[in-house]
N, C-alpha and C positions, 0 to 999 in steps of 0.2 A: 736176433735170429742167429744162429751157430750153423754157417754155413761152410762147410768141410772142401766142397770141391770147387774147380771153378774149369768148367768146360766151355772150349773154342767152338765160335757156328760160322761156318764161312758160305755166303750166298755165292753159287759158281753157277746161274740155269741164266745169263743173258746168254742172246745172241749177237754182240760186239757187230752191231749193226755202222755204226760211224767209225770204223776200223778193216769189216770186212772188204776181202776177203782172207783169210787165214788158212796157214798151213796145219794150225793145232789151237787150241781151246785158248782165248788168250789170258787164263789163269797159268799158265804152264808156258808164256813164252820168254824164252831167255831172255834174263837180265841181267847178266854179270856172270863171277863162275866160281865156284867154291871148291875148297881140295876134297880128294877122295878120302876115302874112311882109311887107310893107310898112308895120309898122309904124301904120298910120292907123286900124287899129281894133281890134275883138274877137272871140274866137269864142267857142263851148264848149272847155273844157278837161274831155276825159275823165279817167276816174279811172285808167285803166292807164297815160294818157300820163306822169302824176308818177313811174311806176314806169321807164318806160323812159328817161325821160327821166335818170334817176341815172345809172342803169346809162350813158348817153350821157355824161358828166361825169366816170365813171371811165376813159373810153375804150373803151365798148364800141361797137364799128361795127355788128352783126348779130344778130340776137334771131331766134330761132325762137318762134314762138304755136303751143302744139296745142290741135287743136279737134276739138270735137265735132259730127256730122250738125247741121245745123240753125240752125250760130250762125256764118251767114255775111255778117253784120252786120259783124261784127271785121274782116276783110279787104276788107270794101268802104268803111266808115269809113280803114283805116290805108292800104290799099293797096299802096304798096313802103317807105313810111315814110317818104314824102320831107315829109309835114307833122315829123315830127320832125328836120328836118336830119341829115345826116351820120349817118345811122342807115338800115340797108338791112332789112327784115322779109321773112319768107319765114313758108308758113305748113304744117306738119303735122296730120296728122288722125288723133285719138284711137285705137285699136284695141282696148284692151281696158280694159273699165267697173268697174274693179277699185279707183280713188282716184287719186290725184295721185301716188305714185311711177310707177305704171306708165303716166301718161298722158305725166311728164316722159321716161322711161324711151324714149318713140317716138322725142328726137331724139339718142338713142343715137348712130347709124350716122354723124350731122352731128357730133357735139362729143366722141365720144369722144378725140381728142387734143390739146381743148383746155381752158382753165380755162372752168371754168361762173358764171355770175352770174344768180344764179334770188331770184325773189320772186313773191308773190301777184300779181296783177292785180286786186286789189277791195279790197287793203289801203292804206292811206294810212300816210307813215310821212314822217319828220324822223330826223336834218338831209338837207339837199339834199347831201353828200359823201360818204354811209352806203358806198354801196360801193367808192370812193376808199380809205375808212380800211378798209374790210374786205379787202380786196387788200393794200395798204401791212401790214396785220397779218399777210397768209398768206405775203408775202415774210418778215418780219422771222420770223417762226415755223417756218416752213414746214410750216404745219399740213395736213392732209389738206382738211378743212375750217374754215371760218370763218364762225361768226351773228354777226347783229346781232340784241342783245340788251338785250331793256328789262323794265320792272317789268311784272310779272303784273296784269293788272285785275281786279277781285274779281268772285266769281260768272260767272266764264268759263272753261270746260272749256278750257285751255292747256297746251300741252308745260311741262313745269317742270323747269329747267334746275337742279343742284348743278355750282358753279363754284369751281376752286380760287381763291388768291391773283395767280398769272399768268396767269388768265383761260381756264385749259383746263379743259375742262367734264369730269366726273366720274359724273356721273350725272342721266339725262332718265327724265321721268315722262310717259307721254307721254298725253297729251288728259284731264288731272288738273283737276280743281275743289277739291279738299282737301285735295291737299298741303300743305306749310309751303314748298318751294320758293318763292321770291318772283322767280324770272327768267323769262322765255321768250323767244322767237326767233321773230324775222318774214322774215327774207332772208339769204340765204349767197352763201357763194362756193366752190369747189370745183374740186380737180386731178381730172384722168383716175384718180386712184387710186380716188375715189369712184365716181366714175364706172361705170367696171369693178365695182366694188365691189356697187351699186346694181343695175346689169343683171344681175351674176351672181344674187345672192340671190333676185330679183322671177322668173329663168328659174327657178330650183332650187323655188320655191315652186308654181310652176304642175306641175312635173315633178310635183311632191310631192300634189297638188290641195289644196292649200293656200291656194288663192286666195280673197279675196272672197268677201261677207262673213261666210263658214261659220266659217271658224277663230275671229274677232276679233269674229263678232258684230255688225260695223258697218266702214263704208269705209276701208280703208287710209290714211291718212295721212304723208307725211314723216320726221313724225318717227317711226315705228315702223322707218325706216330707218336715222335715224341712231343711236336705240337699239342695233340691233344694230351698227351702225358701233362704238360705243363697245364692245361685248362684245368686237368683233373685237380691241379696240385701234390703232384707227385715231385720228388725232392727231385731235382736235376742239374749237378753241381760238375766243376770243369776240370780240368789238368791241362794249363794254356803253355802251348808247346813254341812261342813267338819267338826261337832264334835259329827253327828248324822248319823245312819247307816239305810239301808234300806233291807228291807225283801221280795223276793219273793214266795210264797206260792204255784205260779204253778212248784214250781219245787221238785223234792224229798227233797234237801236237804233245800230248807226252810221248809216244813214240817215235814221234823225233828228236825230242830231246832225250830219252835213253839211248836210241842207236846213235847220238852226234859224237864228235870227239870228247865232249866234255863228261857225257854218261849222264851216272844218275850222283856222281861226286858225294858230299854227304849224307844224301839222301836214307843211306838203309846203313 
């Protein structure tokens, strides 16, 4: 398949409920601080900007942000993206309160026919090329999909990845704290196969009223997708990122460790 683009999908519609209260959308809360476009000084550097910013270095020109009623902070901070150089933003609006597959699932109708490059927006993550090598890995594989994939951090409910010898994943445990799995996954990349993939399942589940959070008990997540991705037999191979650490910001204690003395160090 001759796939020409590869557009960024960023899920921004939580409510940073184990965070609140907030002064501003916590996709857009200071992390650090990057010079101005001439150069002579400093601004804030948001925490989503490090995410797009990759994605920008792989060669992504256009990102879709979906959002939620009320967090219209994000689009008047980014605007058309032009603080991000060579990167153009457009903005979507959640529809259905179901978790982050079906919020990504809205820019269906925009990306269905091209490669997807998705990540958290509140997650902090290393090296600055992560979705470079995760592209360069889905050409050389041609995998369905491709994580970037690091060591589990203890005492946190994470997808936990069993990963063969050639890095194609075998089996996800998904939002596990006791596993023995020692891997999990912060950002991918993905053909229309998933894609398709994705929409179909999240429509057959609503037909089914399977939806949210009756079945699972709690908010859909990701990876309950690509779980079954894997049942289906869909290719799902890895880019294991094991000397670099990754940051979550929706949680207390990564936002104490970004505001501490130490920052977020290699992190971005």
């Amino acid at each position: 398949m001759n796939i020409c683009e590869v557009i960024g999908v960023l899920p921004a519609s939580g409510r940073a409920t184990r965070i609140s209260p907030l002064p501003c959308s916590k996709e857009i809360l200071p992390a650090g601080l990057r010079a101005t476009e001439d150069g002579r000084g400093v601004r804030p550097k948001v925490v989503s900007h490090y995410l797009l910013e990759k994605m920008n270095r792989a060669g992504v020109r256009k990102a879709y942000i979906v959002l939620r009623e009320g967090k219209w902070d994000i689009p008047t901070y980014y605007n058309d993206g032009a603080v991000l150089l060579h990167m153009h933003l457009a903005y979507l609006m959640m529809r259905l309160p179901y978790g982050p597959p079906f919020t990504v699932d809205q820019a269906y109708a925009f990306v269905r026919h091209a490669m997807v490059a998705f990540g958290f927006p509140d997650i902090l993550f290393g090296p600055r090329d992560a979705f470079v090598r995760l592209l360069e890995r889905q050409a050389a594989t041609g995998a369905d999909v491709v994580l970037g994939v690091f060591h589990t951090q203890p005492d946190t409910p994470n997808d936990r990845l069993g990963i063969d010898p050639d890095g194609r994943v075998r089996r996800l445990v998904v939002k596990s704290q006791t596993s023995d799995l020692q891997f999990t996954w912060v950002m991918a990349v993905w053909t229309p196969l998933f894609t398709e993939f994705m929409h179909t399942h999240l429509a057959a589940m609503l037909s089914a009223g399977e939806q949210r959070p009756n079945r699972l008990k709690r908010e859909m997540v990701m990876g309950d997708v690509m779980a079954r991705a894997l049942e289906s037999d869909l290719h799902v191979n890895t880019v294991q990122f094991l000397d670099a650490r990754y940051l979550d910001l929706g949680t207390p204690e990564g936002l104490a460790t970004i505001y501490s003395t130490e920052g977020s160090g290699s992190l971005v």
